[in-house]
C-alpha positions in Angstrom: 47.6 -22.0 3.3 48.6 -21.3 6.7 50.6 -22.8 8.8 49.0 -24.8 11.9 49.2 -23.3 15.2 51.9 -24.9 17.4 51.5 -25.9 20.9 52.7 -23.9 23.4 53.9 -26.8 26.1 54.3 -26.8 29.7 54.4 -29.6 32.2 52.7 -29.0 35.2 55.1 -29.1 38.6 55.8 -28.6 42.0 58.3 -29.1 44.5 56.0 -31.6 46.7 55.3 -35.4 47.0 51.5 -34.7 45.7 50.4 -31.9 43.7 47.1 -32.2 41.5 46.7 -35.7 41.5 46.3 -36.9 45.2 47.7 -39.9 46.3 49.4 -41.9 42.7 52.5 -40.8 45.1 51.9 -44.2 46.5 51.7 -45.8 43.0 54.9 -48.2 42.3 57.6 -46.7 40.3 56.3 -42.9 41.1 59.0 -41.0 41.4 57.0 -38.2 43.7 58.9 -38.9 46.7 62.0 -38.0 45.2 60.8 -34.3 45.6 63.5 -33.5 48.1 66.3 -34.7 45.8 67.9 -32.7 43.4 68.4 -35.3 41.1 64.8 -36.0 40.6 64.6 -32.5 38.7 67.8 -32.5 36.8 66.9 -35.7 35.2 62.9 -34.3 34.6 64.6 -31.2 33.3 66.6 -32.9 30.4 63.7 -35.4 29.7 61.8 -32.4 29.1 64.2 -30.5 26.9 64.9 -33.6 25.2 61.0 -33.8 24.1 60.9 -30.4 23.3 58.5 -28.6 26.0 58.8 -25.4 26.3 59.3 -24.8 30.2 58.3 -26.5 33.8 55.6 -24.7 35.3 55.9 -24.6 38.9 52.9 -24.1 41.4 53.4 -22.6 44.8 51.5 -21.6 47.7 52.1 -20.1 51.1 50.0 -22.0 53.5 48.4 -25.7 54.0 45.0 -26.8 52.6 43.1 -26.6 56.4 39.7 -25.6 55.3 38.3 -28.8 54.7 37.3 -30.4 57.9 38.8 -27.6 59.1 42.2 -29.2 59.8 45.4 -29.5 58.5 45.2 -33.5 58.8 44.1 -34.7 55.2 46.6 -32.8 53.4 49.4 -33.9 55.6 48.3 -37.6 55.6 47.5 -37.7 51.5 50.9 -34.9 51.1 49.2 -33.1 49.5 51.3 -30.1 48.7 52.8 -30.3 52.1 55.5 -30.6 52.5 57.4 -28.8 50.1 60.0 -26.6 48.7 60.4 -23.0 47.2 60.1 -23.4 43.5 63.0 -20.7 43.2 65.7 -22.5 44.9 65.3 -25.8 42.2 65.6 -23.1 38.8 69.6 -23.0 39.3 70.0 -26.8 39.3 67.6 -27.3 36.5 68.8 -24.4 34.3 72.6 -26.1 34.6 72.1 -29.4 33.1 69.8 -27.9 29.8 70.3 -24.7 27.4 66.8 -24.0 26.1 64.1 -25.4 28.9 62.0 -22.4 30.7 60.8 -22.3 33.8 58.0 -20.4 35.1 57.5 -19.4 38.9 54.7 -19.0 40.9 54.9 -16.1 43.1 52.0 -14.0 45.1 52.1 -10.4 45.4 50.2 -10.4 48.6 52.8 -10.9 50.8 56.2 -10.5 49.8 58.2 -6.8 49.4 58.1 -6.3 45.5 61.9 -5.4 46.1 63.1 -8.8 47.5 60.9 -10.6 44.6 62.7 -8.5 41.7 66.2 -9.2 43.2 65.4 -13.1 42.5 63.6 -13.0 39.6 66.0 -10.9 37.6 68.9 -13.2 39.1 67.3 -16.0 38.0 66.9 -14.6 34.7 70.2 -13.5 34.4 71.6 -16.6 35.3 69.7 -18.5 32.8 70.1 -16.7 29.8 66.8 -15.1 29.4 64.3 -18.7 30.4 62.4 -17.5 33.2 59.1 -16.6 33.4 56.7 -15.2 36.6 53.1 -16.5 37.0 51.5 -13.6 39.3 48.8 -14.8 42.2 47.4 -12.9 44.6 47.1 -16.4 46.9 43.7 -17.9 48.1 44.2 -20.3 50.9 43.7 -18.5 54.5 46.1 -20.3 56.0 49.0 -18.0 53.9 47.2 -14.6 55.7 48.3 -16.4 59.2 51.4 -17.1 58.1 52.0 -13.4 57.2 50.7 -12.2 60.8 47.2 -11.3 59.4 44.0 -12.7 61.1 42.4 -13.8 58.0 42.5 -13.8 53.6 42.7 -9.7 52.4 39.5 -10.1 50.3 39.8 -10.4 47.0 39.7 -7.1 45.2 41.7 -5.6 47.4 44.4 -8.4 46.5 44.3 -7.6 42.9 44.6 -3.9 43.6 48.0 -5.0 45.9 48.9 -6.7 42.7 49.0 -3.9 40.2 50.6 -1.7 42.7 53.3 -4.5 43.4 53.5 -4.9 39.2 54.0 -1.2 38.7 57.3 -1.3 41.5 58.6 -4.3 39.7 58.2 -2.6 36.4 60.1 0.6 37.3 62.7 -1.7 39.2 63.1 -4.1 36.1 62.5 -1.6 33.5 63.3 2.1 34.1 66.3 1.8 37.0 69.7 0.5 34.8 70.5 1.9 31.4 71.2 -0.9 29.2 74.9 0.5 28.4 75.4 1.2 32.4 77.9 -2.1 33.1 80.9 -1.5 31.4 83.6 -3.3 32.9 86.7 -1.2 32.3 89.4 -2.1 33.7 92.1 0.7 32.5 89.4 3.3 33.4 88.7 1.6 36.5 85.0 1.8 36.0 82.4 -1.3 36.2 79.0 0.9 36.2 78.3 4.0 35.5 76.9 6.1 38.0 74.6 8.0 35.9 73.4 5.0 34.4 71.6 4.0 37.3 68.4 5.5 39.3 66.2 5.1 41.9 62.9 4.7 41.5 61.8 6.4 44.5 58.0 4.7 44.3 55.6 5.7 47.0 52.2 4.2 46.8 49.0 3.1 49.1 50.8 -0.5 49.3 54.4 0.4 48.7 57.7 2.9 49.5 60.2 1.4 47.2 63.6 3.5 47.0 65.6 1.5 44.9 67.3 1.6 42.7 67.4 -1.8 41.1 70.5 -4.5 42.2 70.9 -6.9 39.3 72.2 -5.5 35.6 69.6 -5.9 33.2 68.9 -9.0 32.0 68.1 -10.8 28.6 64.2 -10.4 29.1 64.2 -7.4 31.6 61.1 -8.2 32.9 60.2 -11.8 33.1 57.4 -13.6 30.4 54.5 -12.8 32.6 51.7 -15.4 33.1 49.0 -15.1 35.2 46.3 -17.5 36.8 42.7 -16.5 36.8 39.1 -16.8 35.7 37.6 -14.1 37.9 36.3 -10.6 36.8 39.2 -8.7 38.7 41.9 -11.2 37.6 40.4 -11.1 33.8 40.9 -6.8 33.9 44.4 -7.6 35.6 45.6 -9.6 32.8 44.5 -7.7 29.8 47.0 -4.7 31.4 49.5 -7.2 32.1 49.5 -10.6 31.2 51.4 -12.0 28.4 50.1 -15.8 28.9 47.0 -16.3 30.6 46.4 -20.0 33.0 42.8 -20.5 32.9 40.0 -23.3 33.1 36.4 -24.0 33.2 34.2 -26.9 34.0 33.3 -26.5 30.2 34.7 -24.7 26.9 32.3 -21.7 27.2 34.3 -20.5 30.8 37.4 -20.9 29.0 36.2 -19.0 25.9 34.2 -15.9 28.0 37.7 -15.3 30.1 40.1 -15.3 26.9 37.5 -12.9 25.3 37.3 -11.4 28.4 41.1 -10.7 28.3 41.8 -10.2 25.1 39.4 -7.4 24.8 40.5 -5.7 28.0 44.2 -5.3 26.2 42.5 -3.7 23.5 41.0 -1.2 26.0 44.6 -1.0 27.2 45.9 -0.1 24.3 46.9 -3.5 23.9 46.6 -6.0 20.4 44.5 -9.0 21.0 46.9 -11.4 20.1 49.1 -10.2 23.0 47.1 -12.6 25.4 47.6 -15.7 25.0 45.9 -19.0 26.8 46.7 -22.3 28.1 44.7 -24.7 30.1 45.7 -27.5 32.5 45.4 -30.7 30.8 45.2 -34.3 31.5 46.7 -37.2 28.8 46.9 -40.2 29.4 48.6 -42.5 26.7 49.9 -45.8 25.5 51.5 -47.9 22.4 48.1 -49.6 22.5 44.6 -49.7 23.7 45.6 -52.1 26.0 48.4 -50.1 27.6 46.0 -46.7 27.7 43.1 -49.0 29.7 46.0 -50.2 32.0 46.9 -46.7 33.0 43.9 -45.0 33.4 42.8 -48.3 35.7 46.1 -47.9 37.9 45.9 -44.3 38.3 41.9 -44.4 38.8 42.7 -47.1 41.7 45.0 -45.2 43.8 43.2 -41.8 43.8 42.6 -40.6 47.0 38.9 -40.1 47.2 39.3 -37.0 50.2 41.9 -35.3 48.1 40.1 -32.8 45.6 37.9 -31.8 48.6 40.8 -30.7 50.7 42.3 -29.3 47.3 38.8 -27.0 46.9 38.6 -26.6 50.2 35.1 -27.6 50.7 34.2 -27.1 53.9 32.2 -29.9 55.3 33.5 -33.6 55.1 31.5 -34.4 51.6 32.7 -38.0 51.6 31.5 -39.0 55.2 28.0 -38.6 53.5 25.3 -40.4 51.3 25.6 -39.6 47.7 21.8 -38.8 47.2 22.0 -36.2 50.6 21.6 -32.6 49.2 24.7 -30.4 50.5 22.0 -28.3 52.6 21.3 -31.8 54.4 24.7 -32.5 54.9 25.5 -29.4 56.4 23.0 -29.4 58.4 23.7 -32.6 59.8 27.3 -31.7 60.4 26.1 -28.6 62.2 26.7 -25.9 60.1 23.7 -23.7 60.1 26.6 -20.9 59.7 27.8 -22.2 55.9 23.8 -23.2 55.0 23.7 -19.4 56.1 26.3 -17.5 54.1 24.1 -19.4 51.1 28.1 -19.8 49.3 27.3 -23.4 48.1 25.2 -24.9 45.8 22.5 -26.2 48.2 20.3 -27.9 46.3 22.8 -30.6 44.5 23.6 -33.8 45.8 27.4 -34.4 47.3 27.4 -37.0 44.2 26.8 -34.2 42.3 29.3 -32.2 44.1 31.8 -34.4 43.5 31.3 -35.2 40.1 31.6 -31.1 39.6 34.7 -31.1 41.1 36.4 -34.3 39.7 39.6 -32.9 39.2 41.7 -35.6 37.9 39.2 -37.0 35.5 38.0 -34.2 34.0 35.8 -34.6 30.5 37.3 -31.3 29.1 40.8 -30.9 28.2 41.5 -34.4 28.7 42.0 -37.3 26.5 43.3 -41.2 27.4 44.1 -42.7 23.8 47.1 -43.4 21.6 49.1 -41.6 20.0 47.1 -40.5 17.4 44.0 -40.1 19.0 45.5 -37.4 21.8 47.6 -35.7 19.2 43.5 -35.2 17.3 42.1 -34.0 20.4 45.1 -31.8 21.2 44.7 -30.8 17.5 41.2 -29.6 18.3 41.5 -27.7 21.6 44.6 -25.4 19.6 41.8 -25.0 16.7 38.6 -25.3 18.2 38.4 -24.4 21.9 41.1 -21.5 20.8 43.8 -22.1 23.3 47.5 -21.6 23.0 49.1 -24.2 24.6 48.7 -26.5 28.0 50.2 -27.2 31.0 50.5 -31.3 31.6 49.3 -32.9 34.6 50.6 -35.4 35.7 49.3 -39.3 37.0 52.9 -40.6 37.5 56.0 -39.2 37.4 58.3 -39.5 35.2 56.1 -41.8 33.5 53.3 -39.4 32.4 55.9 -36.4 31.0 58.0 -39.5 29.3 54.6 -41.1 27.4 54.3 -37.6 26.1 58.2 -37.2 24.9 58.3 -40.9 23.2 54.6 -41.4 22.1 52.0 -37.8 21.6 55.5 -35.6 20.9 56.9 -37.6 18.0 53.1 -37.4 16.3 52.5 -34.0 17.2 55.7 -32.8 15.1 54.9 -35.2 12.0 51.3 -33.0 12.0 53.5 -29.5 12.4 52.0 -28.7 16.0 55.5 -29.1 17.8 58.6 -27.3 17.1 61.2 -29.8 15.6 63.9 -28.4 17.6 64.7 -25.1 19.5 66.2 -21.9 18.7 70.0 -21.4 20.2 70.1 -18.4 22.2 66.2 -17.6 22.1 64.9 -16.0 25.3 61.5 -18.0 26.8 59.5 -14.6 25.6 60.4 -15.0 22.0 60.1 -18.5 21.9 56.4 -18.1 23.1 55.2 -14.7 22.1 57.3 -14.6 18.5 58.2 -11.1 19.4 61.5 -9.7 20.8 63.1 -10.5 24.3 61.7 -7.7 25.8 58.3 -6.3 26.6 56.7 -4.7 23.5 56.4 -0.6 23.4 52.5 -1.3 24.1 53.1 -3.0 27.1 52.1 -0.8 30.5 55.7 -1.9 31.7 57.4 0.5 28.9 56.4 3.5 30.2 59.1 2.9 33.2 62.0 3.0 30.6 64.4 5.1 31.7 64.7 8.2 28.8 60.2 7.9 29.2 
């Protein structure tokens, strides 16, 4: 008989007083505000590696939610994601108060010199030991393309061609430019590197002129676990080249389901195994000792919802709220004066902004989430690992620290008695072998090994 699949586990982050569940900052005892203080993650980072999760996950982006409405207003009212703080600075004072916890980074590849990124990546890794790991975006909001002196959003398949350009510099940087015998510290032969050990890599592309070489020593994992976010065709054909862990999600199983085939059978065109990919959803649990506790929760976090927030979030861009239920979304567009979006034809027309809403409902989702005891989430989660096919999931959260500490004390404990939770970690293990079972580096099949210097 084989073994049960275990759960690959991620809590779901970032450094700002409202991330995916807008407005529970304001609930008592949320701990959201405490963004800004270090403290607040040190003491989230040892909760987490004292329940056994695999890594944080931190989000990012690199410009404010102004689409919807088209102001900046409702996102700096609700905070949502604004303000905030670069997800790289809080790794070092996280990574020094636990030994096996990961942390995975949100970065774009739009915007920033691939040289600058692989400087701080392989730092970061280096520093920790080997627990790092790099969820690639090409960034969606248009505000980020102002921000970087461009007039609007490069379009999309354009981004994801900037992206495998900006992997294949990283690659050669991480990969090919530092022998792994090249530090050698010698202090009678007064030599710390040797020369010949290290190369540039002299890349000169459509996107890029990268010299190099490299400035870090190579670390544990080289190149960082790679994750990437998408559902879209481009983004699917990205990741079965590169990814390692694929973020998706759906409004149903079968979205979920068509992009993990989707990936898993573009590594096989790529020379790839199948069972390279692997996929974990955003998921939402909400637990208690008792029924009574469970009903509690989901009533307290229900009640301080902002309504506005998961328009701003999608950026829908008309003010959906401000409108009857029953009015069609070509109705309210129309009476908002936007004969220009009933136009372009890129909404669904013909449903009702109830309907809108209810399709976007992101907090209160009916897949991948579960309110129950104990042992009625640890079922469900038992299900999506062997029914829906997924990996592993990234927790939202309602409340912090209370939604991440539920988990520890009351779905963590269960999940191990049913063999779906390690019982306790691996000294020394890199975050690559602890979530791909291989080695701490990149596999030979892997489009990165081809930079190794001696190839």
């Amino acid at each position: 008989m084989s073994e049960p699949k275990q759960l690959l586990l991620n809590l779901f982050e970032m450094g700002a007083p409202g991330h995916i569940t807008h407005g529970m900052w304001r609930q008592e005892g949320n701990q959201r505000q405490r963004y800004a203080d270090l403290s607040y993650w040190t003491e989230l980072a040892q909760l987490l590696e004292h329940g056994g999760f695999d890594a944080v996950f931190l989000a990012d982006v690199l410009g404010g939610y102004d689409v919807h409405t088209g102001s900046l207003a409702p996102a700096l009212r609700m905070g949502l994601q604004i303000p905030q703080v670069d997800p790289s600075v809080l790794v070092p004072a996280m990574a020094v108060v636990t030994d096996h916890l990961g942390f995975g980074l949100t970065a774009s590849t739009t915007y920033e010199p691939p040289f600058s990124f692989a400087r701080r990546i392989s730092s970061l890794d280096l520093l920790t030991r080997g627990r790092v790991a790099w969820n690639v975006v090409t960034s969606y909001l248009p505000g980020a393309a102002r921000n970087f002196g461009l007039a609007d959003q490069i379009d999309h398949d354009t981004r994801y061609a900037i992206a495998e350009e900006f992997l294949q510099v990283t690659y050669a940087l991480w990969e090919g430019s530092w022998d792994d015998d090249a530090v050698l510290a010698d202090a009678e032969a007064g030599v710390y590197t040797r020369p010949d050990g290290v190369r540039p890599i002299d890349h000169v592309g459509q996107h890029f002129r990268v010299a190099g070489p490299h400035l870090v020593e190579p670390t544990p994992q080289r190149t960082p676990l790679l994750y990437q976010a998408t559902a879209s065709s481009a983004g699917i054909a990205l990741a079965g080249r590169h990814a390692e862990v694929v973020f998706t999600g759906g409004p149903n199983p079968g979205v979920v389901r068509r992009t993990a085939e989707g990936a898993r059978a573009a590594a096989e065109r790529e020379g790839r195994r199948r069972e390279d990919v692997r996929f974990v959803v955003q998921a939402a649990i909400i637990t208690g000792r008792n029924d009574d506790q469970v009903a509690e929760k989901l009533a307290r976090y229900r009640a301080t919802t902002d309504p506005q927030g998961k328009f701003v979030h999608m950026s829908v861009p008309f003010d959906a709220p401000s409108h009857p239920v029953d009015r069609t979304v070509r109705e309210a567009l129309l009476a908002e004066g936007r004969d220009d979006l009933v136009a372009a034809g890129g909404l669904p027309m013909d449903i009702t902004v109830g309907q809108l809403a209810t399709g976007i409902d992101e907090a209160w989702q009916q897949h991948f989430f579960v309110a129950g005891t104990p042992d009625v989430v640890a079922d469900e989660v038992e299900r999506w690992l062997d029914e829906e096919g997924i990996d592993g999931i990234n927790l939202r959260q309602y409340h912090s620290t209370e939604t991440a500490r539920d988990f520890v004390e009351l779905v963590a404990p269960e999940l191990r008695r049913r063999g779906r939770l390690r019982e306790e970690y691996e000294p020394g293990q890199t975050l690559r072998e602890r979530t791909t079972g291989g080695g701490p580096r990149l596999p030979d099949t892997h489009p990165a090994a081809r930079y190794r210097s001696g190839r």
